[in-house]
VEXVO-655130 format. One record per residue (C-alpha): residue number from 1; residue in three letters; z, y negated, x negated. Coordinates in nm, 3 decimals, decimal comma. Layout:
N
{NUM ALA {Z Y X}}
...
***
This chain:
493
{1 UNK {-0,454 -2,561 -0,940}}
{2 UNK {-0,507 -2,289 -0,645}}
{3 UNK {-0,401 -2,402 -0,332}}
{4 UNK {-0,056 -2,267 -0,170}}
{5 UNK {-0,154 -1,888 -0,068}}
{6 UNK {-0,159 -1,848 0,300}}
{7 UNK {0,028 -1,647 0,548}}
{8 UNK {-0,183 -1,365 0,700}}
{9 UNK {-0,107 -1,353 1,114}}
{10 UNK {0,023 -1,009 1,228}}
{11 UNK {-0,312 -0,885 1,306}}
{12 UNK {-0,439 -0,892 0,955}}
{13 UNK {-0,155 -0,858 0,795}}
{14 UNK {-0,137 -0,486 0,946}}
{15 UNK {-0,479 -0,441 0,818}}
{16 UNK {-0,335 -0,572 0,446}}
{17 UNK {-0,030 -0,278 0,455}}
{18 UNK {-0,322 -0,053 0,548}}
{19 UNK {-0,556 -0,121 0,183}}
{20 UNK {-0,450 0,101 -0,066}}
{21 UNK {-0,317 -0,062 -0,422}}
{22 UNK {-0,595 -0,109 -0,682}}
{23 UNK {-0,877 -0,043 -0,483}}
{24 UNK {-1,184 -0,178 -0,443}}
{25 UNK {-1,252 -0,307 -0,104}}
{26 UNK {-1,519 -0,444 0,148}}
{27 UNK {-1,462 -0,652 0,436}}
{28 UNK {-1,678 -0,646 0,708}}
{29 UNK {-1,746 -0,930 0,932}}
{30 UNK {-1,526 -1,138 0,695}}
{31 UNK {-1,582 -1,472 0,887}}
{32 UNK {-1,364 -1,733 0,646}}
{33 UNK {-1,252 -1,433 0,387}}
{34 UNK {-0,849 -1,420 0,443}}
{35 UNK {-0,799 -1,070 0,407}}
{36 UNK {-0,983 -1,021 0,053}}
{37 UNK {-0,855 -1,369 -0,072}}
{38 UNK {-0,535 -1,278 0,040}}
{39 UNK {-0,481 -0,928 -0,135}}
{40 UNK {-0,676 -1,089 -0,439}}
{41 UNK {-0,415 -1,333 -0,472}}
{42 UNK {-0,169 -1,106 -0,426}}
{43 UNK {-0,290 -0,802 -0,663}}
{44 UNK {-0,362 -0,527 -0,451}}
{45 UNK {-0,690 -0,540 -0,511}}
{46 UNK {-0,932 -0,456 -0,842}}
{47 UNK {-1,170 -0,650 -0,660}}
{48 UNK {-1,397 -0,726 -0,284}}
{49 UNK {-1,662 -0,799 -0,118}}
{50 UNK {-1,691 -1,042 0,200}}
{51 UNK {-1,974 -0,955 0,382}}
{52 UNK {-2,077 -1,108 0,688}}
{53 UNK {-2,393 -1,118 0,938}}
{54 UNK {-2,416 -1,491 0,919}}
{55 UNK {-2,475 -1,756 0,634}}
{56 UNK {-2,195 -1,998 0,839}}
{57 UNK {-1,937 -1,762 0,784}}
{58 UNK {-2,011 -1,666 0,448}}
{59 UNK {-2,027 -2,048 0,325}}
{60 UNK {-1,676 -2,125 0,491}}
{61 UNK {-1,619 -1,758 0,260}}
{62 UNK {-1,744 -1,882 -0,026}}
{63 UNK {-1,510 -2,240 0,000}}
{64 UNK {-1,215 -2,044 0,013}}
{65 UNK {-1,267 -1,808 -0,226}}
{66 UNK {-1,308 -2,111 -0,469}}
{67 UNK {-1,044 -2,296 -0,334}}
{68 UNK {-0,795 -2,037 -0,387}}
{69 UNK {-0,911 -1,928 -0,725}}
{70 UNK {-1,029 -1,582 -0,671}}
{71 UNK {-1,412 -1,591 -0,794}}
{72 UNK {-1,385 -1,349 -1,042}}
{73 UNK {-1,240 -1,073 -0,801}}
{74 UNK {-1,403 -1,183 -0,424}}
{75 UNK {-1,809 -1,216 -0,339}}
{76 UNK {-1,992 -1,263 -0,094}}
{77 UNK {-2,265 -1,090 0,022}}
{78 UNK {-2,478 -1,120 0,377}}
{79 UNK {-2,512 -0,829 0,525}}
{80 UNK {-2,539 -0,604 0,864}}
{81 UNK {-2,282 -0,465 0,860}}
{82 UNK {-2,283 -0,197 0,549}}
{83 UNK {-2,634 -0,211 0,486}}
{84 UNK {-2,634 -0,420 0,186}}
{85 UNK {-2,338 -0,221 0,015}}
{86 UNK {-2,377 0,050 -0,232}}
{87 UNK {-2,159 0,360 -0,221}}
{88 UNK {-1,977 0,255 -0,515}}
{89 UNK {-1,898 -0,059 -0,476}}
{90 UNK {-1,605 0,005 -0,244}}
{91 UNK {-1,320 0,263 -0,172}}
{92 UNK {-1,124 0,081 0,107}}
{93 UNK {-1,377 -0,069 0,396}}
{94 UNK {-1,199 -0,262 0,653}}
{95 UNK {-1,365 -0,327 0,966}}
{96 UNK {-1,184 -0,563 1,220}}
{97 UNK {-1,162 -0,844 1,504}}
{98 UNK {-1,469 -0,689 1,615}}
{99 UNK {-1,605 -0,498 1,927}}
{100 UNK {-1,521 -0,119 1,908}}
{101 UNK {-1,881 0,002 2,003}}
{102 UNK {-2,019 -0,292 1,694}}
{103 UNK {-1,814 -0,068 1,451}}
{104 UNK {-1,888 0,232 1,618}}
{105 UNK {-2,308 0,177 1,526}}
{106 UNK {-2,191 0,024 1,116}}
{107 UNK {-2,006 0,344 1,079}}
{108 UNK {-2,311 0,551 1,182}}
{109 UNK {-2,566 0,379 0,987}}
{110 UNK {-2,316 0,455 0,658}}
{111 UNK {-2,297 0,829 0,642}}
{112 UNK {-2,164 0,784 0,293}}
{113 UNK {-1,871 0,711 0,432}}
{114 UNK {-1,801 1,049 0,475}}
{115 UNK {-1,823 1,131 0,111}}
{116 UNK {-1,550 1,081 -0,193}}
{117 UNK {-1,237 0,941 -0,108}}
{118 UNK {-1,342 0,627 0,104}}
{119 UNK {-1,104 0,506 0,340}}
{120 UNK {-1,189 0,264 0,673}}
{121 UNK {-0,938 0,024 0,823}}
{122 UNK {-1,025 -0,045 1,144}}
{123 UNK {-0,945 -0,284 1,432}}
{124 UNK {-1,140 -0,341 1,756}}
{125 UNK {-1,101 -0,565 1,972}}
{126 UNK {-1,279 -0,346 2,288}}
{127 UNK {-1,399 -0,005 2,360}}
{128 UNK {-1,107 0,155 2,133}}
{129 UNK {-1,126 0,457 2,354}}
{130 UNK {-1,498 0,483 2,275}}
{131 UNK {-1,404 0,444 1,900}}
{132 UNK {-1,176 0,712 1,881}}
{133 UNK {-1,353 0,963 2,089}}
{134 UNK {-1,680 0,859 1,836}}
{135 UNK {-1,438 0,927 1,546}}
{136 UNK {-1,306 1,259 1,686}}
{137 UNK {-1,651 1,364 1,705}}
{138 UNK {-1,782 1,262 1,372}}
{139 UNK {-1,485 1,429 1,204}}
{140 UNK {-1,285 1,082 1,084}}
{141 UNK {-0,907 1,172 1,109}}
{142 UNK {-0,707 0,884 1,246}}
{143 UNK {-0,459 0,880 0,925}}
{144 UNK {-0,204 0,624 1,069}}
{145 UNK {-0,209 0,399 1,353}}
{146 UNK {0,024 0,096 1,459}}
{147 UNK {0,009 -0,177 1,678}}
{148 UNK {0,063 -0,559 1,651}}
{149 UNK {0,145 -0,856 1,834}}
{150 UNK {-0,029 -1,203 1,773}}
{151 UNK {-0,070 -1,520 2,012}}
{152 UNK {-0,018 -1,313 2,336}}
{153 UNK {-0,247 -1,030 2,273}}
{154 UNK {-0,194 -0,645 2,141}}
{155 UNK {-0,401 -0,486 1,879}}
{156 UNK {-0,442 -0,135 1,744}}
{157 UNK {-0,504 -0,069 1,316}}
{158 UNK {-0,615 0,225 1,251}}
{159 UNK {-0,644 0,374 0,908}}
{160 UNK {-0,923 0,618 0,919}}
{161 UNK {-1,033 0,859 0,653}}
{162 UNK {-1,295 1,148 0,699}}
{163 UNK {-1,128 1,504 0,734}}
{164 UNK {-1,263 1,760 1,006}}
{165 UNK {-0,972 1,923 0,985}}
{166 UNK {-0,759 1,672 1,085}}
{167 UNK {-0,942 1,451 1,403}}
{168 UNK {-0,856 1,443 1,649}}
{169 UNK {-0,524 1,539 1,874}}
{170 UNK {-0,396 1,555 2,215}}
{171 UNK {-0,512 1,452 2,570}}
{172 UNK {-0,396 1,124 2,506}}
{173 UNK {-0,548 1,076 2,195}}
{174 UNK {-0,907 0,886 2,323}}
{175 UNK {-0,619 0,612 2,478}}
{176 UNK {-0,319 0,564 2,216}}
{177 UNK {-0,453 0,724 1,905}}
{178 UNK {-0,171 0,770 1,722}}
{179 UNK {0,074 0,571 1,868}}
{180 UNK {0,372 0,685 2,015}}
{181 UNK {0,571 0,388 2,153}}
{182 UNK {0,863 0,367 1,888}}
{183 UNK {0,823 0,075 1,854}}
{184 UNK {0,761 -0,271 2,051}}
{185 UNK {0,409 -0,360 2,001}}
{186 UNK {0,314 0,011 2,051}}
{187 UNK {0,481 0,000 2,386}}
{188 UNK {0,309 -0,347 2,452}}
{189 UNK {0,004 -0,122 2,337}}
{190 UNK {0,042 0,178 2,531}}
{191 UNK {0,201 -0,044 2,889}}
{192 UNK {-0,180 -0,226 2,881}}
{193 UNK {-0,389 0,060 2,839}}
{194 UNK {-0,144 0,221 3,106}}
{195 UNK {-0,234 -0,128 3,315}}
{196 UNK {-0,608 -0,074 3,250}}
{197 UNK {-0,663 0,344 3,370}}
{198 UNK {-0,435 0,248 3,634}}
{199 UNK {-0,691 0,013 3,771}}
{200 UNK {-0,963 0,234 3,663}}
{201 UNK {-0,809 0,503 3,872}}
{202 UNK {-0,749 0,293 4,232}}
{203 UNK {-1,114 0,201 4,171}}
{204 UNK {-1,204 0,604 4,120}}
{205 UNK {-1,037 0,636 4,446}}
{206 UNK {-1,177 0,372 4,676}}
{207 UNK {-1,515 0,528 4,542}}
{208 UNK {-1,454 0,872 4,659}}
{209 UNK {-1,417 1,024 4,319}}
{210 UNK {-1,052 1,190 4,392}}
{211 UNK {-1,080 1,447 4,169}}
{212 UNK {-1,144 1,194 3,861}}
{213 UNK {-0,871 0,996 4,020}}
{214 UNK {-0,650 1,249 4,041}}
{215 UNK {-0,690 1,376 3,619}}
{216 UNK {-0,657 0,975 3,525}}
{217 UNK {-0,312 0,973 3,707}}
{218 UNK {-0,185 1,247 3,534}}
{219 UNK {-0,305 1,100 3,203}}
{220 UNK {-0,144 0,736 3,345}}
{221 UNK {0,162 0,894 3,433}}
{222 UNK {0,226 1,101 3,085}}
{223 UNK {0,173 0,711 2,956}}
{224 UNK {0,421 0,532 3,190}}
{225 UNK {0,668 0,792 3,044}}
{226 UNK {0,610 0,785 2,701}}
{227 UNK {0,675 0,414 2,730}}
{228 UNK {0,972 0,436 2,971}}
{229 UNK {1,183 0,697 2,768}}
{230 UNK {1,113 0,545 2,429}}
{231 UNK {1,230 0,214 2,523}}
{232 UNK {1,542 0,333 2,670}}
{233 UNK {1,623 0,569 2,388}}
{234 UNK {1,484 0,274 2,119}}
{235 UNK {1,221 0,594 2,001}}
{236 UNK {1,281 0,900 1,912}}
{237 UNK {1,499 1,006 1,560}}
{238 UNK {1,280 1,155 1,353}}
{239 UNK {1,434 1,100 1,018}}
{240 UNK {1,726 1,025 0,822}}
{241 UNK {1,816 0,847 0,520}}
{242 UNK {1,900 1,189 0,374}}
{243 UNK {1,603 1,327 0,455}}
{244 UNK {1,424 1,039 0,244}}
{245 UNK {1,671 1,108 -0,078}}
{246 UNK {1,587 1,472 -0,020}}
{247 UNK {1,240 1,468 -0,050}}
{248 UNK {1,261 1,190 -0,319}}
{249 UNK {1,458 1,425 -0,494}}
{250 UNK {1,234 1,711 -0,453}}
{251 UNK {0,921 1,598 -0,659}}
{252 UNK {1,197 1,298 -0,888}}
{253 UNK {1,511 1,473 -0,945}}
{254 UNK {1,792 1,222 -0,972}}
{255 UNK {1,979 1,439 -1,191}}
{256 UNK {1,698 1,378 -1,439}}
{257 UNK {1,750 0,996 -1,503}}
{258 UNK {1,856 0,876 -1,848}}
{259 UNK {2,221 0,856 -1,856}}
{260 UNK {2,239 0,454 -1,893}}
{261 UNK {2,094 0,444 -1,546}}
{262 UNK {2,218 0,494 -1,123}}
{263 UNK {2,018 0,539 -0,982}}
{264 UNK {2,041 0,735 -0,577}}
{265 UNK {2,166 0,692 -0,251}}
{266 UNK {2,342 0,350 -0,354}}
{267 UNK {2,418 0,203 0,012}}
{268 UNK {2,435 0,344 0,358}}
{269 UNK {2,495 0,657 0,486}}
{270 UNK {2,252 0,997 0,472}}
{271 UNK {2,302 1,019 0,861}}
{272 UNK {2,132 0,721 0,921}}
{273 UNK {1,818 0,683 1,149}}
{274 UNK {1,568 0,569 1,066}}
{275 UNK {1,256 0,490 1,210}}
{276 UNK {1,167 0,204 0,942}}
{277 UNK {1,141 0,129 0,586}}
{278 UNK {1,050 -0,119 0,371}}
{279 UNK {0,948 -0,029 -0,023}}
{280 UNK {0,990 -0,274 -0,293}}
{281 UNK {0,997 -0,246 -0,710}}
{282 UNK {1,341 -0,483 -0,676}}
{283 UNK {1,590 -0,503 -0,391}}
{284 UNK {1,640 -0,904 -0,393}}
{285 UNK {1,799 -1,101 -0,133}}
{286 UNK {1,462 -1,216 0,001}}
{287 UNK {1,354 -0,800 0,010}}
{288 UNK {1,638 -0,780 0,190}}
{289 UNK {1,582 -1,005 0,454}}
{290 UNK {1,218 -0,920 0,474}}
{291 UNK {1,372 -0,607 0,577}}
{292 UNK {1,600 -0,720 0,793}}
{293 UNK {1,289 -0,897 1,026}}
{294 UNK {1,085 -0,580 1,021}}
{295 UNK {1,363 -0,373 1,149}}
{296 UNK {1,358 -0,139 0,856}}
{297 UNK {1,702 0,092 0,847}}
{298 UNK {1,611 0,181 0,521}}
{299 UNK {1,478 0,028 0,191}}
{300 UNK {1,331 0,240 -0,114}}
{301 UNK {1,306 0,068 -0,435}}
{302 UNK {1,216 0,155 -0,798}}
{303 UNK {1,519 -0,063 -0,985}}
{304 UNK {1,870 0,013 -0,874}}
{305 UNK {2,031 -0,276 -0,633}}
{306 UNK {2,404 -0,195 -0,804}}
{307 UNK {2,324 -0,126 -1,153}}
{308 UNK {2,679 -0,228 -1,320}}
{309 UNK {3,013 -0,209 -1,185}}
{310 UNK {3,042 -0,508 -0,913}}
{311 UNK {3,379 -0,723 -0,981}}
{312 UNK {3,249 -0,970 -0,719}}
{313 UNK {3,016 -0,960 -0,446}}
{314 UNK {2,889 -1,308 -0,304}}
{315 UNK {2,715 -1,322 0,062}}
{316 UNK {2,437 -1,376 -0,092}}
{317 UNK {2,354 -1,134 -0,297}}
{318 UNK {2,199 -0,798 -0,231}}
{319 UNK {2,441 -0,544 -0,181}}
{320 UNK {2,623 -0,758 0,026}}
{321 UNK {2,312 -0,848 0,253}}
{322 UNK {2,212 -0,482 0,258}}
{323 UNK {2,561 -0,407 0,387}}
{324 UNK {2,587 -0,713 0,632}}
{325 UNK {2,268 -0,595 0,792}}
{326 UNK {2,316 -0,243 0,801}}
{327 UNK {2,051 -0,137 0,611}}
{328 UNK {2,032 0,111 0,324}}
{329 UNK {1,926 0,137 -0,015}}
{330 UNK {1,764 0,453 -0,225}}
{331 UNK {1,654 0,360 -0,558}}
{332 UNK {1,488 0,587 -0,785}}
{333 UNK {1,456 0,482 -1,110}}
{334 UNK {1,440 0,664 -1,432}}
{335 UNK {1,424 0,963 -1,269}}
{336 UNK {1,078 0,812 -1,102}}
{337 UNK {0,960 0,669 -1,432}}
{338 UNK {0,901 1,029 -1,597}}
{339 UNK {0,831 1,234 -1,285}}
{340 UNK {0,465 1,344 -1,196}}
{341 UNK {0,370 1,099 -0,976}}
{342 UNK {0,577 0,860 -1,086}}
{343 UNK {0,547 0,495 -1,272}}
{344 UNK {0,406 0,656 -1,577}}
{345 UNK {0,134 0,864 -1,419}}
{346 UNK {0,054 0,562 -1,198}}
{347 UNK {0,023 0,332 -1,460}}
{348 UNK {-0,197 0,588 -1,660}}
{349 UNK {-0,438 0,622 -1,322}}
{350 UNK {-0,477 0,200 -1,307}}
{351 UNK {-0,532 0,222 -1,697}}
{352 UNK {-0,805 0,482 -1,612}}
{353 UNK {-0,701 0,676 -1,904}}
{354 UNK {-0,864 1,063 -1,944}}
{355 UNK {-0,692 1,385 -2,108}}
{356 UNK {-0,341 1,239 -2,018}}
{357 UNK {-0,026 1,418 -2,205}}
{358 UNK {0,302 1,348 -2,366}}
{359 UNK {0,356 1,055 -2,536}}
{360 UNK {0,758 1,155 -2,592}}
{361 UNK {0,963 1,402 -2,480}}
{362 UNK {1,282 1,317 -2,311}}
{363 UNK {1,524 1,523 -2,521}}
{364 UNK {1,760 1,589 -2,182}}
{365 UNK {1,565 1,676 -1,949}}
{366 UNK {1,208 1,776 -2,121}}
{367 UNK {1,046 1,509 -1,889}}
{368 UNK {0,775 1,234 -2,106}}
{369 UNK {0,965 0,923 -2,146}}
{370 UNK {0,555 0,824 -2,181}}
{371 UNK {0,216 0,890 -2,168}}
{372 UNK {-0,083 0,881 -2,380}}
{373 UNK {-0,450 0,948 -2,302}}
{374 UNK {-0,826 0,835 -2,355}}
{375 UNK {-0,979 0,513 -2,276}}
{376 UNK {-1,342 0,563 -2,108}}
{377 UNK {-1,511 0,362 -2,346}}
{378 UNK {-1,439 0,175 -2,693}}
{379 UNK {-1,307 -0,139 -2,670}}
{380 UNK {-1,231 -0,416 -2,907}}
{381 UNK {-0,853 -0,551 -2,855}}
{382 UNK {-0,903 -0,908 -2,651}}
{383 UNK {-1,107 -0,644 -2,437}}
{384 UNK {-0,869 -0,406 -2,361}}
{385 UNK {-0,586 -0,672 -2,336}}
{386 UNK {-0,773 -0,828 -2,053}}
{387 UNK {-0,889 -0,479 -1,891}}
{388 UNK {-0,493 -0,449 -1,870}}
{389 UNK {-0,472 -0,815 -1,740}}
{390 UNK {-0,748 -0,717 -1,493}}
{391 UNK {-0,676 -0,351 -1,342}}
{392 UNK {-0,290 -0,469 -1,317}}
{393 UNK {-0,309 -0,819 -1,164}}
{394 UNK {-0,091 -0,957 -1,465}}
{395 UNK {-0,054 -1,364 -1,437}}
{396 UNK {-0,096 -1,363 -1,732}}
{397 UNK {0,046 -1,086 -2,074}}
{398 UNK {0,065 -1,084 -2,452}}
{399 UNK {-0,030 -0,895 -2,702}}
{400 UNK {-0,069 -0,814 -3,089}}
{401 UNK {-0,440 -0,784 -3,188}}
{402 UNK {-0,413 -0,430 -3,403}}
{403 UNK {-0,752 -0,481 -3,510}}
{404 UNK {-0,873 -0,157 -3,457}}
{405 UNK {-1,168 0,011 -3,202}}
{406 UNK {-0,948 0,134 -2,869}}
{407 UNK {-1,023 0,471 -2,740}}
{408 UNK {-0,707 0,609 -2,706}}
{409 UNK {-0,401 0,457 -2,537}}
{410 UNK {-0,001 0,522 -2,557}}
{411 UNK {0,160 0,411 -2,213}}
{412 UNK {0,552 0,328 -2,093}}
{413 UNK {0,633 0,145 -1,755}}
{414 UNK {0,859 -0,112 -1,790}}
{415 UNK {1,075 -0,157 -2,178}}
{416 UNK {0,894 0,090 -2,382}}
{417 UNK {0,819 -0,079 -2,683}}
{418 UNK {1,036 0,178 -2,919}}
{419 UNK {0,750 0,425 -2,818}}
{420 UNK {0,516 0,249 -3,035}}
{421 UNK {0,539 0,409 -3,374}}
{422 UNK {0,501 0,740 -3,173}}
{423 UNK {0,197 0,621 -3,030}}
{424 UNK {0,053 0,521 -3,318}}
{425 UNK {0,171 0,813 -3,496}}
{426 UNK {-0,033 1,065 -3,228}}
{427 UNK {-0,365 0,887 -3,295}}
{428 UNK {-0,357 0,597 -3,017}}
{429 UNK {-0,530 0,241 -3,087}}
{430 UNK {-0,295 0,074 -2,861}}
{431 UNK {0,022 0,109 -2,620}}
{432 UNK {0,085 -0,094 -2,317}}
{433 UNK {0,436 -0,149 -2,228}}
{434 UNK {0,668 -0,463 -2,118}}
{435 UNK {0,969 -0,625 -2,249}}
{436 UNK {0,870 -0,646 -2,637}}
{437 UNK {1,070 -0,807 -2,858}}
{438 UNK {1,005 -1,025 -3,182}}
{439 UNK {1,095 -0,761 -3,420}}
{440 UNK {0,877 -0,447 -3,251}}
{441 UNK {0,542 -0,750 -3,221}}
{442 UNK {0,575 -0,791 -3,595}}
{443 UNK {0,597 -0,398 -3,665}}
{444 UNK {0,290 -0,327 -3,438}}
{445 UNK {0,091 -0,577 -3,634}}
{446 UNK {0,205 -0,403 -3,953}}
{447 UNK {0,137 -0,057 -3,854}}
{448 UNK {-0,250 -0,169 -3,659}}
{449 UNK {-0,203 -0,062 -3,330}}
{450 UNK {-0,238 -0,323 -3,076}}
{451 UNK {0,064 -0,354 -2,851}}
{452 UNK {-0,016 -0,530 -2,492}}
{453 UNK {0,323 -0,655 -2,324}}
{454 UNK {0,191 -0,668 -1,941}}
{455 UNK {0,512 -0,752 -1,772}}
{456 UNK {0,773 -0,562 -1,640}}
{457 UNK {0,693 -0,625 -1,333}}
{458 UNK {0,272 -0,536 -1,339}}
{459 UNK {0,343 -0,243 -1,530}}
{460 UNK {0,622 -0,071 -1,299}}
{461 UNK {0,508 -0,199 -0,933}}
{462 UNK {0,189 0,037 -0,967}}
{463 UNK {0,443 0,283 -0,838}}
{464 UNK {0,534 0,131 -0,519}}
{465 UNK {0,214 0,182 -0,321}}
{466 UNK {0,161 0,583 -0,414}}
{467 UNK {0,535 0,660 -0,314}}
{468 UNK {0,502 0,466 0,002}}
{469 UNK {0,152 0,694 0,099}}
{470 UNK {0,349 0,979 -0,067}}
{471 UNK {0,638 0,960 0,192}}
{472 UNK {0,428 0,784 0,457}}
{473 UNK {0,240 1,182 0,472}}
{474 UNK {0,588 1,336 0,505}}
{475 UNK {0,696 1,105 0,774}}
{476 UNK {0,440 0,949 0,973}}
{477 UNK {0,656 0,874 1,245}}
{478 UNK {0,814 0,605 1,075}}
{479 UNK {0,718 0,282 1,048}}
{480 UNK {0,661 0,159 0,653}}
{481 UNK {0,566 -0,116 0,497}}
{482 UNK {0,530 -0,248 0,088}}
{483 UNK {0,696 -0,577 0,020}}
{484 UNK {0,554 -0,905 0,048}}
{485 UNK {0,849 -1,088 -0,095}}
{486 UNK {0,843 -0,895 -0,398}}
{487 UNK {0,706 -1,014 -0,695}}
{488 UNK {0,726 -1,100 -1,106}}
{489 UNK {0,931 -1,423 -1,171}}
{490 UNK {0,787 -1,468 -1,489}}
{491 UNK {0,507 -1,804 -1,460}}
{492 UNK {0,259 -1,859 -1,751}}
{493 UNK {0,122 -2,210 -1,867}}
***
């Protein structure tokens, strides 16, 4: 049995909210391999490599990765840096608890990190002024940036992405990237590098260099205040709680849901600040109080928190929670399933399906209730049904072995099994869905379509992480974070 998984400290955990869901990563300077075995374990990942200078590091590496069961999805590999990586091998590159101008030289000796859609997540323990003017220059736009707290000390993550366009910013950009003091550890942040140019500056001065002196005090000073206003006014209000419904709205109607559901605006108020959020596929009491310790004013979930009329409400539960700690609760559900964007069209992208269309139209609102689309190879049933295991992070699934060649798949997030006949009917091999009963498992093995049943869970949370980016690009003032505490319930022997 796998060990007890780990809690990541608040430096790497930063670094975790930063990897994108799915993808595959590398992580440089790995040293004992939390990070990858950590977001293995978890799901986020399709798979890593732990790459490290030294064969010390990469044997305590390799211990780990065996002792927490993640072989199949975390190697090794000893390398300098990113010279023993291939392009392909990895989307998300995370480069931390090392020296700024270290990560400055790996990121110039990898110019293919300026190609395709590869993303760095990086984390320097010195020189991050160097960094970021090095970044600015090479055209790497500093996507988001936030600060964190851990045993006394203040770090800066930076999630890094190349885009010309974009690097870059203001005159305090080379000393707080993109931080901005809202909250606590960016304050902590921006009071020591305050602390540092201030020191830098008396030393300009007893030097003779007045005129530098004089430019670094201007620069301290326009720190000092950013600090001082934002702690007395707690940050600036950026958003609202109606703003996020509103733009939730925009590209997922609510109006569209199916007429069983309720989802919306479901507690709180749409004047509410908010300067952070926490997203989650369920709103449970632990979400809630995972919430609660980040600060979030706001939670965004895929399943409604009030589904049925309440006729009691115990302290414990949810709502009650939600309402005790003054937080509030979106939930877009139906109306997120069949959007573009939404759980279908992410669970089509994980499934890596081609020439994706209609599976069934939604007779109310003309929206696909699902999907269907092509495979990029054949495969043979127990294939696909573990390709589905794999790509989704299932603990484990079922399925119906249709006995037929896969190359084209049918596709509904969440209960979706009464789509099967239609899939079958449109030429696919095999649907994926969750919640299958006894009666539609014995109809897919009479009609030869192979039905996989990869959770409820696995086959909705896909969502979570794209809506989070999606709305993390529309506000990036606010702070926001995916769930830790969420997850399936279901356990497999």
């Amino acid at each position: 049995m796998p060990h007890p998984l780990f809690r990541l400290g608040n430096r790497l955990a930063l670094c975790a909210s930063m990897v994108r869901e799915g993808t595959k990563l590398a992580d440089i300077g790995t040293d004992h391999a939390y990070l990858p075995i950590w977001l293995a374990r978890k799901g986020r990942i399709s798979s890593a490599i732990a790459a490290d200078v030294k064969p010390l590091p990469l044997r305590s590496a390799e211990q780990n990765i065996r002792r927490y069961y993640v072989e199949e999805q975390v190697t090794t590999r000893l390398s300098d840096g990113l010279r023993a990586l291939s392009p392909d091998e990895a989307d998300d590159i995370v480069l931390a608890g090392m020296g700024g101008e270290l990560i400055i030289r790996l990121i110039g000796e990898a110019p293919w990190l300026k190609a395709g859609d590869k993303r760095l997540i990086l984390q320097p323990m010195t020189s991050a002024e160097e960094l970021r003017r090095f970044l600015e220059r090479e055209g790497f736009a500093i996507l988001r940036e936030q600060a964190a707290e851990e045993d006394g000390h203040v770090y800066s993550v930076m999630l890094v992405e190349y885009c010309p366009a974009q690097a870059g910013g203001g005159e305090l950009y080379p000393y707080i990237g993109k931080l901005d003091g809202f909250t606590p550890e960016s304050r902590a942040y921006i009071a020591k590098c305050a602390r540092r140019l201030s020191k830098k500056a008396q030393g300009m001065r007893l030097s003779g260099n007045a005129e530098e002196a004089s430019s670094l005090q201007m620069i301290l000073e326009k720190l000092q205040q950013l600090c001082e206003t934002n702690n007395e006014k707690g940050g600036l209000v950026m958003a609202t709680v109606g703003q996020f419904y509103d733009f939730i709205d925009a590209f997922a109607p609510f109006h569209t849901a199916m007429g069983f559901d309720n989802p919306g605006l479901l507690v709180g108020a749409r004047d509410t600040e908010v300067r952070s959020v926490l997203f989650a596929l369920d709103i449970t009491p632990q979400v809630v109080r995972e919430a609660a310790e980040m600060g979030a004013q706001l939670i965004v979930s895929h399943h409604p928190v009030i589904f049925h009329p309440l006729k009691s409400l115990s302290p414990d539960s949810a709502p009650y929670l939600l309402a005790q700690y003054g937080i509030a609760a979106i939930c877009a559900h139906t109306n997120l399933d069949m959007a573009q964007g939404g759980v279908n069209t992410c669970l089509a992208e994980r499934l890596q399906l081609k020439n994706v269309r209609m599976l069934k139209e939604y007779e109310h609102s003309g929206l696909p209730e699902g999907l269907i689309g092509e495979t990029g190879h054949p495969y043979t049933p127990e294939e696909f049904a573990a390709f589905v295991k794999d790509v989704l992070g299932c603990d484990g699934l079922k399925y119906v072995n249709g006995g037929k060649t896969i190359t084209t798949v049918g596709l509904c997030g969440g209960a979706g099994a009464d789509l099967t006949p239609d899939a079958a009917a449109q030429g696919a091999q095999a649907m994926v869905t969750a919640d299958t009963k006894h009666n539609q498992l014995l109809d897919a093995e009479d009609i030869g379509i192979t039905l996989v049943d990869a959770g409820h869970f696995f086959t909705e949370d896909v969502v979570v992480a794209p809506l989070m980016e999606r709305l993390q690009n529309r506000f990036p003032e606010v702070k926001m974070a995916k769930s830790v505490r969420a997850h399936s319930p279901a356990r497999f022997l």
